[in-house]
C-alpha positions in Angstrom: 51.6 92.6 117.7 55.5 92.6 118.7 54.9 89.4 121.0 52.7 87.9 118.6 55.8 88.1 115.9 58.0 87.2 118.4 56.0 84.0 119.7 55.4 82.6 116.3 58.7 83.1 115.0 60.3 81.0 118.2 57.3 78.3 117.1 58.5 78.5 114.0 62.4 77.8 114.5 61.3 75.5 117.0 59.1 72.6 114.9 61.9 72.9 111.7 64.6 72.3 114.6 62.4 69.6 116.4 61.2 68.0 113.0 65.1 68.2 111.9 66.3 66.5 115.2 63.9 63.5 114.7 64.6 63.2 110.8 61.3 63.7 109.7 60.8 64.8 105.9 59.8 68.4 105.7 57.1 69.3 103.2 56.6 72.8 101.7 53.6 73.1 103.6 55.2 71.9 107.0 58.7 73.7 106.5 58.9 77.5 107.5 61.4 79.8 105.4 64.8 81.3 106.7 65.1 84.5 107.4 69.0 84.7 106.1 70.6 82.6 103.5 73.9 82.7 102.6 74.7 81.2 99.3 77.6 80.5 97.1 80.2 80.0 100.4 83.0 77.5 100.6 81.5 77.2 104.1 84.0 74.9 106.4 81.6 74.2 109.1 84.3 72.3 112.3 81.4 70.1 112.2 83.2 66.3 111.3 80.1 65.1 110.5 79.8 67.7 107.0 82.9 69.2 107.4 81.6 71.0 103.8 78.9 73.1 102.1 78.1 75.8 100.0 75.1 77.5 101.4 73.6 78.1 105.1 69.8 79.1 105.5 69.1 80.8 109.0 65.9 81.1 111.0 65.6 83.1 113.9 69.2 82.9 116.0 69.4 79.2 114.6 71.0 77.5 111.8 67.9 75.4 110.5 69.8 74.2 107.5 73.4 73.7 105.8 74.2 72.2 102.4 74.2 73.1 98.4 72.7 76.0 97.2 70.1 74.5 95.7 69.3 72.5 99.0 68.6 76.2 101.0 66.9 77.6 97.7 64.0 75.6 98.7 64.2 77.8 102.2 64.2 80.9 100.5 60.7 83.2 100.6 59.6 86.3 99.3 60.9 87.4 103.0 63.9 85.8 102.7 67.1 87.9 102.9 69.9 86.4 100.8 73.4 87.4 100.4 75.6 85.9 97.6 78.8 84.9 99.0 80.6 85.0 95.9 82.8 81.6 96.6 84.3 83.6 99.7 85.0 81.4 103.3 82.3 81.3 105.8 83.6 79.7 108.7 82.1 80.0 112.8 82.4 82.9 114.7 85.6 83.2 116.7 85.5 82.5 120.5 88.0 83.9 122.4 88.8 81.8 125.4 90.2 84.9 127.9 89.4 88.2 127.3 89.4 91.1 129.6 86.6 93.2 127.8 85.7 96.3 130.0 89.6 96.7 130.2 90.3 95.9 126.6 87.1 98.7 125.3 88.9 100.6 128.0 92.3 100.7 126.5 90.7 101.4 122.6 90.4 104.9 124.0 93.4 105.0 127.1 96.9 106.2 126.7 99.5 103.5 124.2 102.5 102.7 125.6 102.9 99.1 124.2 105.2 100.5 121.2 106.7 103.2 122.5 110.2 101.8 121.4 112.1 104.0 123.7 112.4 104.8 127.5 112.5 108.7 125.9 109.5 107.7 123.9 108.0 106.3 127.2 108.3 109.4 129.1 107.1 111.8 126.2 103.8 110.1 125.9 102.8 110.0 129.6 104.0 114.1 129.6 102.2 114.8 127.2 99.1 112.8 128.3 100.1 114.6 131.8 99.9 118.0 130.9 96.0 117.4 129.7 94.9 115.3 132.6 92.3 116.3 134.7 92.6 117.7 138.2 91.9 114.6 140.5 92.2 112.2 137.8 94.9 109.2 137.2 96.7 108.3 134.0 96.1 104.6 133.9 96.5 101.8 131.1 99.4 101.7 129.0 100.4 98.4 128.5 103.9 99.4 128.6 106.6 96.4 127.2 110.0 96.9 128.5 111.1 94.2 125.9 110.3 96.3 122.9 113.5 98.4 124.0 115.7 95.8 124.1 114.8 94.5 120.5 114.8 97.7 118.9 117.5 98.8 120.5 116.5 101.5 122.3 117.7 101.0 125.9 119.5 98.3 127.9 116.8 95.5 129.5 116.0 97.2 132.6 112.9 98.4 134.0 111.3 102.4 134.0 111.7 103.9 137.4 109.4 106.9 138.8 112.0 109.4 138.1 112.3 108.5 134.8 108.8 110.4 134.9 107.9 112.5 138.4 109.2 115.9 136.7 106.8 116.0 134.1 103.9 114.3 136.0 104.0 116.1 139.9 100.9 116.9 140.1 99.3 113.6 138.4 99.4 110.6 140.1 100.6 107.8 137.5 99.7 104.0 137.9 100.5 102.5 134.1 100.6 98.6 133.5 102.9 96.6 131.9 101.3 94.9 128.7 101.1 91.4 130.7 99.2 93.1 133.8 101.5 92.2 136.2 103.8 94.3 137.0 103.1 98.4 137.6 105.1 101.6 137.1 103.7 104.3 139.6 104.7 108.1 139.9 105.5 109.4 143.3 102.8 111.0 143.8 100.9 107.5 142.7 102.7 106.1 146.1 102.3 108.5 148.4 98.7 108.4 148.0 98.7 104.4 148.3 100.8 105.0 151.2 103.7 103.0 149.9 107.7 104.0 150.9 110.9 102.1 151.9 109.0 101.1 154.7 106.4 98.5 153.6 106.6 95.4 153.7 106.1 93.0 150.1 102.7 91.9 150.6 102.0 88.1 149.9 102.1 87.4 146.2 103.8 90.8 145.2 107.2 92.5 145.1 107.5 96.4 145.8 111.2 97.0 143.3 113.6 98.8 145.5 116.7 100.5 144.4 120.0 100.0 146.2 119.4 102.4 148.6 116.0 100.1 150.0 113.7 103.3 147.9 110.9 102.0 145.6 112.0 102.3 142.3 108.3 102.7 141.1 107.6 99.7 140.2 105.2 97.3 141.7 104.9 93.4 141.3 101.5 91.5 141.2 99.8 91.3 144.6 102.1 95.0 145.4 99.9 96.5 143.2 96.7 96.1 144.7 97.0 98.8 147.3 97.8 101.3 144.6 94.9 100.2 142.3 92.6 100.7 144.9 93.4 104.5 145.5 92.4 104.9 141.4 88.7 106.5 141.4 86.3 103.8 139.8 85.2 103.9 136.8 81.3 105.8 136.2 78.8 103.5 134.8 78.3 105.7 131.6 82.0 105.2 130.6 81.7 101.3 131.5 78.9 101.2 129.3 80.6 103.0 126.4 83.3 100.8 126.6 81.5 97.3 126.5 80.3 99.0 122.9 83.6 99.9 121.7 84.6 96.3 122.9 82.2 94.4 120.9 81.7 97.0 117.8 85.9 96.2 117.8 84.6 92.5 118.6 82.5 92.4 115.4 84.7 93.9 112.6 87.3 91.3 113.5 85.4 88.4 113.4 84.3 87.9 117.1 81.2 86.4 117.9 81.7 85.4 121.7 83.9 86.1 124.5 85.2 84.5 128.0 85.7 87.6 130.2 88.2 86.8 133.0 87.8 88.9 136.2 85.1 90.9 135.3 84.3 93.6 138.3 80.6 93.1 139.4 80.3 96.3 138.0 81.2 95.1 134.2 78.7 92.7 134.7 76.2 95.0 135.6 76.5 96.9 132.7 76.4 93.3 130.3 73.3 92.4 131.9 71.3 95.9 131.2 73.0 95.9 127.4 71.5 92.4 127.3 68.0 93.2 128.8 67.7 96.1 126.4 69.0 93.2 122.9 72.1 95.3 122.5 74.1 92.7 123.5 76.3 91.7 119.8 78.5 89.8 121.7 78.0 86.2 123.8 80.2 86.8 127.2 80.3 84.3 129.3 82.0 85.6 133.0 84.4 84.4 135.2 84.5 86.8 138.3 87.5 85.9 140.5 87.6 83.4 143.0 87.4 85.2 146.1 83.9 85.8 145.5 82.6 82.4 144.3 80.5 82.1 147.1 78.2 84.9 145.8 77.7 82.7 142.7 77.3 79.5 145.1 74.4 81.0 147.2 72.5 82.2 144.4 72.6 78.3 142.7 74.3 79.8 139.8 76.2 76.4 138.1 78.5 76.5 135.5 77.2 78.0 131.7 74.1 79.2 133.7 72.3 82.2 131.7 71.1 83.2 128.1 73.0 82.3 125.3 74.0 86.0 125.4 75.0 86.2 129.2 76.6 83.1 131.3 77.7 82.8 134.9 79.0 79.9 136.7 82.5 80.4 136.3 85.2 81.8 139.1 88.9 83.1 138.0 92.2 82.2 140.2 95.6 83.5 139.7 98.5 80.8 140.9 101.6 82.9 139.6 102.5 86.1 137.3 104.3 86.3 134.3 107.2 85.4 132.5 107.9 89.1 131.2 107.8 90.2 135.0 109.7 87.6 136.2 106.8 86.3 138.7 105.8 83.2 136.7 106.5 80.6 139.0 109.0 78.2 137.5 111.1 75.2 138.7 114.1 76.5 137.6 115.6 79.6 138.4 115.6 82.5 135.8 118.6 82.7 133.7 119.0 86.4 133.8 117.6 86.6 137.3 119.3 83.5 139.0 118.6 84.5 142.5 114.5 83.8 141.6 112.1 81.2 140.8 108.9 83.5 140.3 106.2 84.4 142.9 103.2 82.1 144.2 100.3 84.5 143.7 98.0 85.6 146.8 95.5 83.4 146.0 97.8 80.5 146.2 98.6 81.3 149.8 98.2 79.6 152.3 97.9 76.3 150.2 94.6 75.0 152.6 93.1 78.4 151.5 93.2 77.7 147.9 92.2 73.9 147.8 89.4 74.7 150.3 88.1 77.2 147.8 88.2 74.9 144.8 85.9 72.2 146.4 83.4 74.5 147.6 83.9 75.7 143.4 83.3 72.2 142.3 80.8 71.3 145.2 79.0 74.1 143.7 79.1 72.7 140.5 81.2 76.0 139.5 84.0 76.1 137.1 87.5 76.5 137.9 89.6 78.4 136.0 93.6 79.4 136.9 95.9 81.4 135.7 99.2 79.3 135.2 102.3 80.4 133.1 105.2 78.8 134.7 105.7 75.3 134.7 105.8 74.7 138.5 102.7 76.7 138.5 101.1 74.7 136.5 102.3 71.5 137.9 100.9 72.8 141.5 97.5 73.7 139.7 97.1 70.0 138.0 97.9 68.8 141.4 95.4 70.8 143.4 92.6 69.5 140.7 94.0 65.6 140.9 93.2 66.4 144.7 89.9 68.2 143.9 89.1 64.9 141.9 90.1 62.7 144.9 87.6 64.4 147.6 85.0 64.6 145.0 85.7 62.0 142.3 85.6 62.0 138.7 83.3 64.0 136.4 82.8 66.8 133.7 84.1 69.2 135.7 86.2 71.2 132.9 88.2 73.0 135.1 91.1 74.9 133.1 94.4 76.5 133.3 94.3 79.9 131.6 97.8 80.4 129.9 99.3 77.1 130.5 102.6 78.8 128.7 105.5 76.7 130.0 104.7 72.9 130.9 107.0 70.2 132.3 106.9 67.1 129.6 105.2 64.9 132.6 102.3 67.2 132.7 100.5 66.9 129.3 99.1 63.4 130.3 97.7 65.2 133.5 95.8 67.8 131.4 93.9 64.9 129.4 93.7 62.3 132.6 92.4 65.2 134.5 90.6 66.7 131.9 91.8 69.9 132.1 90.9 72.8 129.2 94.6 74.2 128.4 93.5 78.0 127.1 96.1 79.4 125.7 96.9 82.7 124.0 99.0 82.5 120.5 100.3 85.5 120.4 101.9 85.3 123.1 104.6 82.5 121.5 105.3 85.0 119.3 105.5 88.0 121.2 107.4 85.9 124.2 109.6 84.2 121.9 111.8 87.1 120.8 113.3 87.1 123.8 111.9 83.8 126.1 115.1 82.2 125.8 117.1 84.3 127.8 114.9 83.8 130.7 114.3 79.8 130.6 116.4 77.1 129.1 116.0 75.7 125.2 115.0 72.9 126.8 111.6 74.2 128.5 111.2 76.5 125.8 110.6 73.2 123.8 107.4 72.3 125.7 106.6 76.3 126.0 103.4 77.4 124.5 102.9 74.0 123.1 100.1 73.9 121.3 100.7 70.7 119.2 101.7 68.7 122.5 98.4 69.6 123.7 96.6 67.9 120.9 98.7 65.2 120.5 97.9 64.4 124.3 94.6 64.6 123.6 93.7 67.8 125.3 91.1 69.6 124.8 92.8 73.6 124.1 90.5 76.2 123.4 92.5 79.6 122.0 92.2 83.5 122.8 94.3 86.5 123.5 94.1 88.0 126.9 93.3 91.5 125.1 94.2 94.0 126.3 97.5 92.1 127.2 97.3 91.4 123.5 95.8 92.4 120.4 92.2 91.1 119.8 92.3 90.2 116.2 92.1 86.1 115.9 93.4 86.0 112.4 96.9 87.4 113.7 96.2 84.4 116.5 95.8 81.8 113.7 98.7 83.6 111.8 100.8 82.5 115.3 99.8 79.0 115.6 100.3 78.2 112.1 104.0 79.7 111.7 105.3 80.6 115.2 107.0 83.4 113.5 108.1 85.6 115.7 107.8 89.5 115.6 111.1 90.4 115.2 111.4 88.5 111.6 114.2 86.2 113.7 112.2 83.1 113.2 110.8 83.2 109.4 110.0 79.1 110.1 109.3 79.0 113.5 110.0 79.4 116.9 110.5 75.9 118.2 108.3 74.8 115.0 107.5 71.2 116.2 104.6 72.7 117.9 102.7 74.4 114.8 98.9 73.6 114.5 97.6 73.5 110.9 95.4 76.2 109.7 92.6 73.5 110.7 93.6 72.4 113.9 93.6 76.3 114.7 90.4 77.3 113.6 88.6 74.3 115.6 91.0 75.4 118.6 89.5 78.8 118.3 85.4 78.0 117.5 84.5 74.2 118.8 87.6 74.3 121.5 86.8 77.3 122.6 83.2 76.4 123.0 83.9 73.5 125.4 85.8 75.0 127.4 82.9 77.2 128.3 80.2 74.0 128.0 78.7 75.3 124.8 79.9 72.8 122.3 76.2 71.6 121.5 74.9 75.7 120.9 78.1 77.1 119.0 81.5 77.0 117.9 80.5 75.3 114.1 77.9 75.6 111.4 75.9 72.8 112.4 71.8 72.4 112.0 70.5 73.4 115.4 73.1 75.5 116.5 73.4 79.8 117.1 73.8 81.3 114.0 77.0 82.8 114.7 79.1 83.1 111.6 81.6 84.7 109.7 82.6 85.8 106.0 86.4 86.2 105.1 87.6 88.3 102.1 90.0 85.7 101.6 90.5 81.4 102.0 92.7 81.0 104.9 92.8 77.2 103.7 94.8 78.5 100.1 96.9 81.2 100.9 100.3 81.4 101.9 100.6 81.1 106.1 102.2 84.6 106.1 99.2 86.3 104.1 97.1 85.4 107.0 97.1 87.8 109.6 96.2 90.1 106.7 93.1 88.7 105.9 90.2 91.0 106.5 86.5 90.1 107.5 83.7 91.5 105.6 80.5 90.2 107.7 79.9 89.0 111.2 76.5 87.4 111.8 75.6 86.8 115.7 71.8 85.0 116.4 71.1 85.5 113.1 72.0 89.8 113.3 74.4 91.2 111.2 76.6 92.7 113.4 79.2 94.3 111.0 79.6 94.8 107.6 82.4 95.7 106.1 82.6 98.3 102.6 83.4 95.4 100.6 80.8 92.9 102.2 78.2 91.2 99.5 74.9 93.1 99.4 71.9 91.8 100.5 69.0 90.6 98.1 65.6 89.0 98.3 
């Protein structure tokens, strides 16, 4: 009886999708009746062909039909589900572009250092966490920001050392991130066990911090952190698992309806595909394992988008620098407050034959390419390695992208769109970054620094996300950042570097339709279009007619995903029939 339901409901969506698609009139004996309708919406759809409506009628995982109420009253049944949106804004799920999910479900539970305002405060935390930990366990996670001393004025702007912590954690071994990933404060008893002293040598693509005396301080750069990482027992399935559902039930109350997960372990794939053969998947994740292994992908014919609509492969992850908060992005110019560098080249970078001969097997596997790029000689090295790509192979829709593409030389926007690159980039971070940005790089690249309107106006397609956990997940505090560039120390009410604002518009089709090119799924998501998933969301408030600095507060009362709710909040319409 189950695949009986199931096979005449999918013949069902299919001939009112196949009869819409060729325009043929639908009768009230031909037409089958939605299973959802949601009425009385100011629906904004990011579709420019009805950028309007008032009502959406759902069938299956499918939109079948959007326009007036009374046009979907003549979907509705006896069966029909209905829920009254009472004039509220139904707009596309949210797609975020880079995500780290296992890590980010992870952190919902791990120890919080990101506000910790002091070093004091720094030090209590991880004691305290310390004195409850495990025998044979590691305090991980913490997302630590060194910056958040300096602006609260807490502590000059230096970095936490190991003895700012090895009394109170001897017997613990301590590996805690900064909140950017790159860049590692570990105990001494976290490097003995990796083996590292004054003796090692700075692997390729990493720094190990040494004191004046040639001691590690603690802390470890990119690449330098890998053989300390390594030593940290994995992960058990069960507690992967729980955290892909703390991921997407935090996914769903905030508005979330598919993700781009950047590095995923083969592991956190493993446990997306069993939530997704058992339909407990609430969230689409398309993955992007890194690029050392896109041979696996290549030998199994996997191509780019390749999967369900709730699990996609076909994309690989590369990392050409680090960050600007760790001083590894990779810039032209020296730092300003660290003259004597210009950033690192990440391992995957090096040797420069190693890293162009793995993007054309990518593309000659019909892969997608996607590099991590924050500074602007990064970047500029990355467009040049995909003009070369292009050269070998020629021109197509390849969609390769640069993840972060944070600080760009003026020459390179036209390289994005001529290339067709995908710039996905991360709002927060402008705001976050830009409290204290300036006193790393000049005004002058800080003027085509997490440029968001230079993107569009070059005609590049951007697609928006977070980087959670490096950030926090919720994409109306990301809309709140493109719109006003306001950042979070109140220092810049209109704007840091306001020229490049998006409008309220321009950032919701960034984060919905941009997003869903960037991961070829333009034609199955990202607006409320006839045809498409039904992946949508109610707001309790119009982002379109409130004041830019209301935004972030705005709260979401239901997330739909294939037709599912997902989450509904207390103050959520009810259903009817």
């Amino acid at each position: 009886m189950t695949t009986s339901i199931g096979t005449n409901l999918f013949i069902g969506t299919f001939c009112a999708l196949a009869l819409l698609a060729a325009g043929t009139p639908m009768t009230s004996q031909t037409k089958p009746k939605a299973d959802l309708i949601i009425t009385n919406a100011r629906v904004w759809t990011v579709d420019p062909a009805q950028p309007q409506a008032e009502a959406v009628a759902i069938l299956g995982e499918r939109i079948v039909a959007v326009g007036s109420a009374i046009d979907m009253d003549r979907w509705r049944a006896d069966t029909t589900q209905v829920i009254d949106a009472h004039g509220h804004l139904l707009l596309p799920g949210f797609n975020d572009a880079h995500v780290h999910f296992v890590p980010g479900g992870l952190s919902l539970d791990s120890l919080n250092l990101r506000d910790a305002a002091t070093p004091a405060e720094f030090a209590r935390r991880i004691a305290e966490r310390a004195a409850t930990t495990p025998d044979g366990e590691w305090i991980t996670g913490g997302e630590w920001d060194d910056q958040v001393w300096v602006q609260k004025g807490g502590g000059r702007d230096v970095l936490p050392t190991r003895q700012l912590i090895d009394d109170t954690t001897r017997n613990v071994p301590v590996l805690v991130s900064r909140l950017d990933g790159h860049m590692a404060l570990a105990n001494s008893n976290a490097l003995k066990i990796a083996g590292i002293t004054r003796n090692t040598p700075d692997p390729p693509g990493g720094e190990i911090v040494r004191d004046a005396n040639g001691e590690p301080t603690g802390i470890l750069k990119d690449a330098a952190m890998d053989s300390a990482y390594a030593k940290v027992p994995p992960v058990s399935h069960e507690r992967r698992v729980k955290a892909v559902k703390r991921a997407m039930d935090h996914a769903a109350r905030i508005g979330i309806t598919s993700v781009q997960d950047m590095n995923p372990l083969y592991e956190d794939v493993a446990a997306y595909a069993e939530l997704a053969e058992r339909g407990e998947l609430a969230v689409r994740i398309y993955v992007a394992p890194p690029i050392s292994s896109w041979e696996d992908q290549a030998k199994l014919g996997l191509r780019h988008a390749f999967g369900s609509s709730w699990l996609r492969y076909g994309a690989v992850k590369a990392y050409a620098d680090g960050s600007l908060g760790s001083t590894t992005a990779y810039m032209f110019a020296p730092y300003r407050d660290a003259p004597q560098s210009h950033g690192l080249l990440a391992a995957d970078m090096l040797p420069a034959d190693k890293i162009l001969r793995n993007l054309l097997g990518v593309d000659r596997a019909n892969l997608q390419a996607a590099t991590h790029a924050i500074g602007d000689r990064a970047v500029s090295t990355v467009l040049d390695l995909y003009a070369e790509v292009e050269k070998h192979d020629g021109p197509r829709d390849r969609r390769f992208r640069i993840e972060h593409a944070q600080h760009v030389a003026p020459k390179d926007f036209v390289r994005f769109r001529d290339l067709g690159v995908v710039a996905s980039m991360q709002p927060y971070h402008a705001i976050d970054d830009g409290q204290w940005a300036e006193t790393r790089i000049s005004h002058e690249l800080a003027s085509t620094s997490y440029a968001w309107r230079s993107m569009l106006d070059n005609h590049v397609h951007l697609a928006f996300g977070t980087d959670w956990p490096v950030e926090p997940l919720e994409p109306l505090t990301s809309i709140y950042a493109a719109v006003t560039r306001s950042t979070l120390d109140g220092k810049h009410p209109q704007g840091w570097i306001p020229e490049q604002k998006l409008t309220v518009a321009e950032a919701i089709e960034t984060y919905t339709l941009g997003s869903a090119y960037a991961e070829f799924q333009e034609k199955e998501k990202g607006s409320i279009t006839a045809g498409k998933l039904a992946d949508v969301i109610l707001l309790g408030d119009n982002v379109f007619a409130i004041e830019p600095k209301a935004i972030r507060n705005v709260t979401v009362e239901l997330t739909v995903v294939g037709g599912r709710i997902v989450y509904r909040s207390a103050h959520a319409p009810s259903l009817s029939r």
